[in-house]
MIKENU-784128 format. One record per residue (C-alpha): residue in three letters; x, y, z. Coordinates in nm, 4 decimals, m for minus. Layout:
BEGIN
res:east:north:up
ALA:X:Y:Z .
...
This chain:
BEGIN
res:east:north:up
UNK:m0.7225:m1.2704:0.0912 .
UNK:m0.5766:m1.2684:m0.2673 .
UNK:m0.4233:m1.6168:m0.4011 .
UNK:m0.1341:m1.5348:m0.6300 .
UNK:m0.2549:m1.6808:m0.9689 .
UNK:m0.0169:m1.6530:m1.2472 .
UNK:m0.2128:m1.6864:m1.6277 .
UNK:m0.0318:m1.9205:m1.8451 .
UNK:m0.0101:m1.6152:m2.0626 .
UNK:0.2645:m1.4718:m1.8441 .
UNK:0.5985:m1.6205:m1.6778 .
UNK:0.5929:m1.6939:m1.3120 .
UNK:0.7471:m1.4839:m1.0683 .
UNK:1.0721:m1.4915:m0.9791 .
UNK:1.1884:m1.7724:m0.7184 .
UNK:1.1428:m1.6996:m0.3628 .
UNK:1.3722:m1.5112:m0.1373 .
UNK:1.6340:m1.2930:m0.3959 .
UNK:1.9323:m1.1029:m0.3144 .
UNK:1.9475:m0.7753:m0.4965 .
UNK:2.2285:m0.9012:m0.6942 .
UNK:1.9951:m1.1599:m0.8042 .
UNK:1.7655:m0.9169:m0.8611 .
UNK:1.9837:m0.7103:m1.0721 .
UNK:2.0929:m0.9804:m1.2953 .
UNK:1.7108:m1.0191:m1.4191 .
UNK:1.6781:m0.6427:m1.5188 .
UNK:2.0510:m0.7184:m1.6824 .
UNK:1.8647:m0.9655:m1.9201 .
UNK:1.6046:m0.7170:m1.9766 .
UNK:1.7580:m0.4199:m2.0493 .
UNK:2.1296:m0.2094:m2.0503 .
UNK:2.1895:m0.0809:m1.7549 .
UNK:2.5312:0.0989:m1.8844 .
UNK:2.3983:0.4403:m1.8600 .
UNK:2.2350:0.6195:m1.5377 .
UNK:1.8635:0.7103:m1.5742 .
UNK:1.7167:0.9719:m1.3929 .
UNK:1.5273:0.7125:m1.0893 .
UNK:1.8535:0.5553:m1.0578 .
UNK:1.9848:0.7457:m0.7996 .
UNK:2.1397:0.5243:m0.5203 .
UNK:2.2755:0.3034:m0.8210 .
UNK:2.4749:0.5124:m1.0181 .
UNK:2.5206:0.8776:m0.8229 .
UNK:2.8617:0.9352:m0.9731 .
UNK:2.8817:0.5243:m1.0239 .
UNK:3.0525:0.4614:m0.6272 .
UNK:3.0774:0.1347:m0.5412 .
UNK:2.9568:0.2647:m0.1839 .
UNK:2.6276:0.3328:m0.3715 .
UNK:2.5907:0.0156:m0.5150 .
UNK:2.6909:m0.1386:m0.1866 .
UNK:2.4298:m0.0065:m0.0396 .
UNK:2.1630:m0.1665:m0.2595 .
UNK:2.3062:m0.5224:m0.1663 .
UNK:2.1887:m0.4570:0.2277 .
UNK:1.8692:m0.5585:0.3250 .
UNK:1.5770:m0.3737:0.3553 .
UNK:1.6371:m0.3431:0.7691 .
UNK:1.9734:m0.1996:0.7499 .
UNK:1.8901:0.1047:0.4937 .
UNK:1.9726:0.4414:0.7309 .
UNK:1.6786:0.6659:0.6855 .
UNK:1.9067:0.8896:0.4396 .
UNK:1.8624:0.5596:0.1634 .
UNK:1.4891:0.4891:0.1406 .
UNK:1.5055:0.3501:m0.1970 .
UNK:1.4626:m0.0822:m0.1357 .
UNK:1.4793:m0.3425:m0.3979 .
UNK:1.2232:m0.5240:m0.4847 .
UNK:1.0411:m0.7312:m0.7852 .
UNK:0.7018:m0.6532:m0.9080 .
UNK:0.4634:m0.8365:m1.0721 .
UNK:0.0598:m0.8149:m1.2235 .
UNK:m0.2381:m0.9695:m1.2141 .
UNK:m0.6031:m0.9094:m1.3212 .
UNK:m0.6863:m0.7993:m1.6414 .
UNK:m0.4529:m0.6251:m1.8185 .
UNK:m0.6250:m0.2228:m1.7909 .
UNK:m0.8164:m0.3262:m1.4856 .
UNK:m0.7782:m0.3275:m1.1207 .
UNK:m0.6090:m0.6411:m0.9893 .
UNK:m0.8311:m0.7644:m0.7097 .
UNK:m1.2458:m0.6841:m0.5559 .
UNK:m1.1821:m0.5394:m0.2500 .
UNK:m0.8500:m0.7604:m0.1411 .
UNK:m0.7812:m0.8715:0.2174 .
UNK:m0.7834:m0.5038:0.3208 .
UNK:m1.1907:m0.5097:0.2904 .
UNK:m1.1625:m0.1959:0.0924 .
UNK:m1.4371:m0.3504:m0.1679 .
UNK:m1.5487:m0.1748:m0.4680 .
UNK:m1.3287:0.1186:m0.3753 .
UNK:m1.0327:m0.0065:m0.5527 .
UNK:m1.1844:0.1199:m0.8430 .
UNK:m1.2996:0.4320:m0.7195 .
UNK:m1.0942:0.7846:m0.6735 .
UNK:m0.8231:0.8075:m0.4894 .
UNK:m0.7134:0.4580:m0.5831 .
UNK:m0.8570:0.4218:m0.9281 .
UNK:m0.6445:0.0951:m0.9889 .
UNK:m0.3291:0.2209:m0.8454 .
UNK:m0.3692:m0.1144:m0.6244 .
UNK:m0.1097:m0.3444:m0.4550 .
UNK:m0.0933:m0.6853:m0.3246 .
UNK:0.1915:m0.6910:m0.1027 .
UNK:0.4175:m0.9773:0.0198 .
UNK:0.3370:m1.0788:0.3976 .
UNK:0.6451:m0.8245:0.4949 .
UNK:0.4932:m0.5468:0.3771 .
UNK:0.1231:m0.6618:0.4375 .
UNK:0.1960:m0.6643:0.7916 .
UNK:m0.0840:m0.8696:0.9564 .
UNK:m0.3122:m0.6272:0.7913 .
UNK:m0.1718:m0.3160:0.9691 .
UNK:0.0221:m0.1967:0.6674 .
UNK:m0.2937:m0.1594:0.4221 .
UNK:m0.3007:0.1733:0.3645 .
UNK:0.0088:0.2503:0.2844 .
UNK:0.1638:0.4590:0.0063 .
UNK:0.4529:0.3183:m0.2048 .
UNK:0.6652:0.4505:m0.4579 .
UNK:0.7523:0.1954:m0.7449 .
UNK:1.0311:0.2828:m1.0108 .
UNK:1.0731:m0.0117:m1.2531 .
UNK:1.5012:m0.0269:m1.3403 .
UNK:1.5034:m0.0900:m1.7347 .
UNK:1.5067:0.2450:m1.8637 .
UNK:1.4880:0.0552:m2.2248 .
UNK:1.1142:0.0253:m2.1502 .
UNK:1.0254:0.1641:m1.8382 .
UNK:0.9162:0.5507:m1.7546 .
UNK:1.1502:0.7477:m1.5055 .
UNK:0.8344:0.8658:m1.3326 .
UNK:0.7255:0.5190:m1.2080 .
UNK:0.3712:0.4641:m1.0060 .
UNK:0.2838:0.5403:m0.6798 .
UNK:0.0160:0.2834:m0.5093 .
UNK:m0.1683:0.1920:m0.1973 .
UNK:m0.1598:m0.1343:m0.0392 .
UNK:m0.5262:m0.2946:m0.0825 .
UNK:m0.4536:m0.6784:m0.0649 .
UNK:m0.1481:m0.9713:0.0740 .
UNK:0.0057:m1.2152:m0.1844 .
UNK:0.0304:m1.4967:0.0646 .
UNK:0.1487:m1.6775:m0.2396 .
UNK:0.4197:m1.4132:m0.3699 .
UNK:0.7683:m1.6243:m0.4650 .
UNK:0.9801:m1.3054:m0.3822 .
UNK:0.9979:m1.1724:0.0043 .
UNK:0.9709:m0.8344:m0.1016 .
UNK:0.7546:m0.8163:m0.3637 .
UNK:0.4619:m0.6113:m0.5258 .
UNK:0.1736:m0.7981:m0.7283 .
UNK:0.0118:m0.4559:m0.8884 .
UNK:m0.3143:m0.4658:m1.0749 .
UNK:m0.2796:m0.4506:m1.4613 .
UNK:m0.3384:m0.0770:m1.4995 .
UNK:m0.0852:0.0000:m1.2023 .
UNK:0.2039:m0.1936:m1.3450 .
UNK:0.1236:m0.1099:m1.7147 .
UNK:0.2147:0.2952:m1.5730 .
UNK:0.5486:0.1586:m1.5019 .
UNK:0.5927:0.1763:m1.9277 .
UNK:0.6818:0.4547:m2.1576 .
UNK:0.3926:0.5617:m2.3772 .
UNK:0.2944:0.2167:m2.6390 .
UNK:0.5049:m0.0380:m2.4309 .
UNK:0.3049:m0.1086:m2.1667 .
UNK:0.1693:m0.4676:m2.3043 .
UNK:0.5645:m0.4836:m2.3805 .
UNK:0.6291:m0.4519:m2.0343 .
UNK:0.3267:m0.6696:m1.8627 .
UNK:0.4451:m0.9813:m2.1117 .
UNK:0.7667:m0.9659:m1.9221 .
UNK:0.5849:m1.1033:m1.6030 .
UNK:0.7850:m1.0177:m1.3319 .
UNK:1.0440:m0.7326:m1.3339 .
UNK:1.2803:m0.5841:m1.0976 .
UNK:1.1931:m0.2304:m0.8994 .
UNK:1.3261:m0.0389:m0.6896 .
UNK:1.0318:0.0964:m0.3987 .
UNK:0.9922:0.3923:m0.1282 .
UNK:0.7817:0.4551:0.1114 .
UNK:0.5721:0.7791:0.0048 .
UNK:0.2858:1.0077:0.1982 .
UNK:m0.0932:0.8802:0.0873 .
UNK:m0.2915:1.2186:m0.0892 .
UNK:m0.6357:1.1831:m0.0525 .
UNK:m0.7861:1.4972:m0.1760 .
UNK:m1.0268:1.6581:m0.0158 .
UNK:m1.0027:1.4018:0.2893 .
UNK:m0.8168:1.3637:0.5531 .
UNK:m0.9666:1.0247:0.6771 .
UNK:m1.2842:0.8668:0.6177 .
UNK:m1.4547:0.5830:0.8029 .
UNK:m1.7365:0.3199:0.7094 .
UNK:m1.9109:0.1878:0.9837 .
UNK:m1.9850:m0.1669:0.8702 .
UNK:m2.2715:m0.3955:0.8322 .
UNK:m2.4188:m0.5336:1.1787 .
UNK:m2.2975:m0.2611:1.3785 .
UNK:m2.5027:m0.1852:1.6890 .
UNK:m2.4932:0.0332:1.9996 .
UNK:m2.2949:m0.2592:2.1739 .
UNK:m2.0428:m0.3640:1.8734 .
UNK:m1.9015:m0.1342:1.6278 .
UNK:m1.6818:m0.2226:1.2984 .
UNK:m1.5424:0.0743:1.1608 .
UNK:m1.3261:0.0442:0.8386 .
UNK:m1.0619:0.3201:0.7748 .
UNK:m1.1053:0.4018:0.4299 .
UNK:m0.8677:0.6956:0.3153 .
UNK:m0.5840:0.7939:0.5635 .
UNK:m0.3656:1.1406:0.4276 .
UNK:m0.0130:1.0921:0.5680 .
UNK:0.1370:0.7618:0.6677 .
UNK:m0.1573:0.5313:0.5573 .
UNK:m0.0778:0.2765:0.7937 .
UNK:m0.1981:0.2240:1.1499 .
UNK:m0.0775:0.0893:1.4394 .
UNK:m0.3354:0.1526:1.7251 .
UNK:m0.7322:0.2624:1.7084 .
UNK:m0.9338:0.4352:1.9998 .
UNK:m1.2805:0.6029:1.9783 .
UNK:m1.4448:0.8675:2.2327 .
UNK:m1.8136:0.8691:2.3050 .
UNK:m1.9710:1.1901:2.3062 .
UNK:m1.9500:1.3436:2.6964 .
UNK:m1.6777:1.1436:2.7738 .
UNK:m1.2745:1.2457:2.7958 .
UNK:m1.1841:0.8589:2.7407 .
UNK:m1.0793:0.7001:2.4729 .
UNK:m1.1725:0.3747:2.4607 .
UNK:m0.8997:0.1185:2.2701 .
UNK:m1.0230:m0.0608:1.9654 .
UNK:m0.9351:m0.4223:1.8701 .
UNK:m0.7716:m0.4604:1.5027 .
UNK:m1.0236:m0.7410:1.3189 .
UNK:m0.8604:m0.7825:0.9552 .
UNK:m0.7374:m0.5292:0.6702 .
UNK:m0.8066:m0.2222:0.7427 .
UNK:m1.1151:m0.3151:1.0084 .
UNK:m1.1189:m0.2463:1.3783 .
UNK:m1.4139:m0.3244:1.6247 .
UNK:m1.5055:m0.1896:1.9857 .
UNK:m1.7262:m0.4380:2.2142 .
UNK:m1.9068:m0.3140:2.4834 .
UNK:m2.1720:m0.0294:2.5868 .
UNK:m2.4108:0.1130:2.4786 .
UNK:m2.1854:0.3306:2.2694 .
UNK:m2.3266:0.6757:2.2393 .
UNK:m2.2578:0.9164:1.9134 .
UNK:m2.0418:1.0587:1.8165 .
UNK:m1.7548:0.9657:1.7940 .
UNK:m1.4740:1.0539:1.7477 .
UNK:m1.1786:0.8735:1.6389 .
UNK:m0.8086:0.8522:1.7073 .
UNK:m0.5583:0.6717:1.4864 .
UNK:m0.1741:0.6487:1.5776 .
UNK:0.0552:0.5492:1.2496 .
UNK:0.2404:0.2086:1.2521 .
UNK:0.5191:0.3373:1.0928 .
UNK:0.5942:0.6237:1.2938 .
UNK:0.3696:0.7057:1.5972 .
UNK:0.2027:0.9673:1.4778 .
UNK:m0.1484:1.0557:1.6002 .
UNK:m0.4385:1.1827:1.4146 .
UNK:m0.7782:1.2768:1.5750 .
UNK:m1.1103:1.3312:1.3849 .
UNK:m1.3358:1.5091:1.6122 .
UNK:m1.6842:1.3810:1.6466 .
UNK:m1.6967:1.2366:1.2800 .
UNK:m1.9285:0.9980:1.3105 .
UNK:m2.2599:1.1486:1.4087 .
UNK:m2.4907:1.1135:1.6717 .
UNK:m2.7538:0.8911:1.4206 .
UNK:m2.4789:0.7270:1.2635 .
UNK:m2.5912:0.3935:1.0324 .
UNK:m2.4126:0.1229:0.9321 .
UNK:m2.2807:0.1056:0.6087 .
UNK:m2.2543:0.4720:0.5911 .
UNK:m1.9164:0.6696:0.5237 .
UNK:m1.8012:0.9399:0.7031 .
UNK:m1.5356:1.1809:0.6160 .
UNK:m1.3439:1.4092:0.8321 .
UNK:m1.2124:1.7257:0.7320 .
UNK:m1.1171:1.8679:1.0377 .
UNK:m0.8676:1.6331:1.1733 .
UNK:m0.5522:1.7398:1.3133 .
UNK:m0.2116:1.5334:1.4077 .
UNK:0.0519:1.5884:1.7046 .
């Protein structure tokens, strides 16, 4: 699990708990917010005061037609580099490693979720159109910031929240610390995979550890179950941390395969017999035959 660590270098996040007109008061110091930019939407769609409204609600009572949240984002890591090792997901060196490729996020205990939202796909539009690009980042949730001041808030690695720049201001923009954002929920792309699983170290016939690696669609999941080969069950199994799940019991007889059903939204996807009959552990297996209903 990630510490929140603040270099002296940098200003500490903003204090804990902010409204979103707090929120908007900080980008006010940062930037002129007179004119509408093209990620503004909600804000300043023909400047309504029902639009702005809306951004003071919190993030609970947003209708399904206004999924733009606010939020405050911060950095850590090296500046170009990937924020965290693996994070409290248990995704390891992948963070590094296509799809993610430093598009990382430590994510306030909110959005963490117990674990159940790593995973997920955000996208995160930084408000100071001074500085910031109108394309903004999209990132997946790899780590919690336990220690995050904000209740919503997004600790990105230092590549990931450098994007959030025009071209040449993106040390400009990480000396500013902690910045105000607006965020979405977005579908995760993972191309050429659907889903992938590692089956992790010490498995055996009678205790498996599977970690979901890459998840197209939601990202996030709610509930796990596996089926043995020549059976029509599946068996339910138990959430361990991040993104790990474990099934006691057996012998458990290959292959598998693998049901997931999304946190956010009940949907189901199946991979059919992915992992194989001599499965090992520490192996990765991909599934590009899945299908959802």
């Amino acid at each position: 699990m990630k510490e929140h660590g603040t270099p002296t270098s940098r200003p500490q996040p903003a204090a804990s708990r902010e409204s979103f007109a707090q929120v908007m008061e900080l980008g006010r110091t940062n930037g002129n917010r007179d004119n509408c930019s093209e990620f503004d939407a909600i804000m300043c769609s023909k400047r309504s005061r029902k639009a702005r409204a809306l951004l003071l609600l919190p993030i609970n009572s947003f209708s399904a037609a206004v999924d733009w949240h606010p939020a405050v984002a911060s950095w850590y890591g090296s500046p170009e580099g990937d924020g965290s090792d693996g994070g409290a997901c248990g995704y390891g060196p992948m963070v590094d490693a296509v799809p993610l490729r430093g598009r990382v996020a430590a994510v306030s205990p909110i959005l963490f979720k117990g674990g159940e939202g790593c995973g997920e796909c955000y996208n995160v539009m930084c408000m100071d159109k001074s500085i910031c690009s109108p394309r903004g980042v999209t990132v997946i949730v790899t780590d919690e910031c336990p220690g995050c001041p904000a209740r919503t808030q997004f600790d990105l690695s230092g590549a990931a929240f450098g994007s959030l720049a025009n071209p040449g201001e993106r040390d400009q923009l990480r000396n500013r610390g902690t910045i105000p954002v607006l965020f979405r929920r977005t579908s995760c792309v993972s191309p050429g995979k659907n889903v992938a699983f590692r089956v992790n170290e010490g498995s055996t016939a009678y205790w498996l550890s599977l970690l979901v690696e890459f998840e197209d669609g939601d990202g996030d999941i709610g509930s796990m179950h596996i089926k043995q080969a020549g059976s029509s069950e599946w068996l339910e199994m138990s959430h361990s941390w991040g993104a790990n799940w474990i099934m006691n019991g057996g012998p458990l007889r290959g292959p598998f395969s693998v049901q997931l059903t999304s946190l956010s939204n009940a949907k189901t996807l199946i991979a059919m017999d992915v992992i194989p009959q001599d499965w090992k552990p520490l192996a990765t297996y991909v599934s590009r035959q899945s299908y959802y209903f």
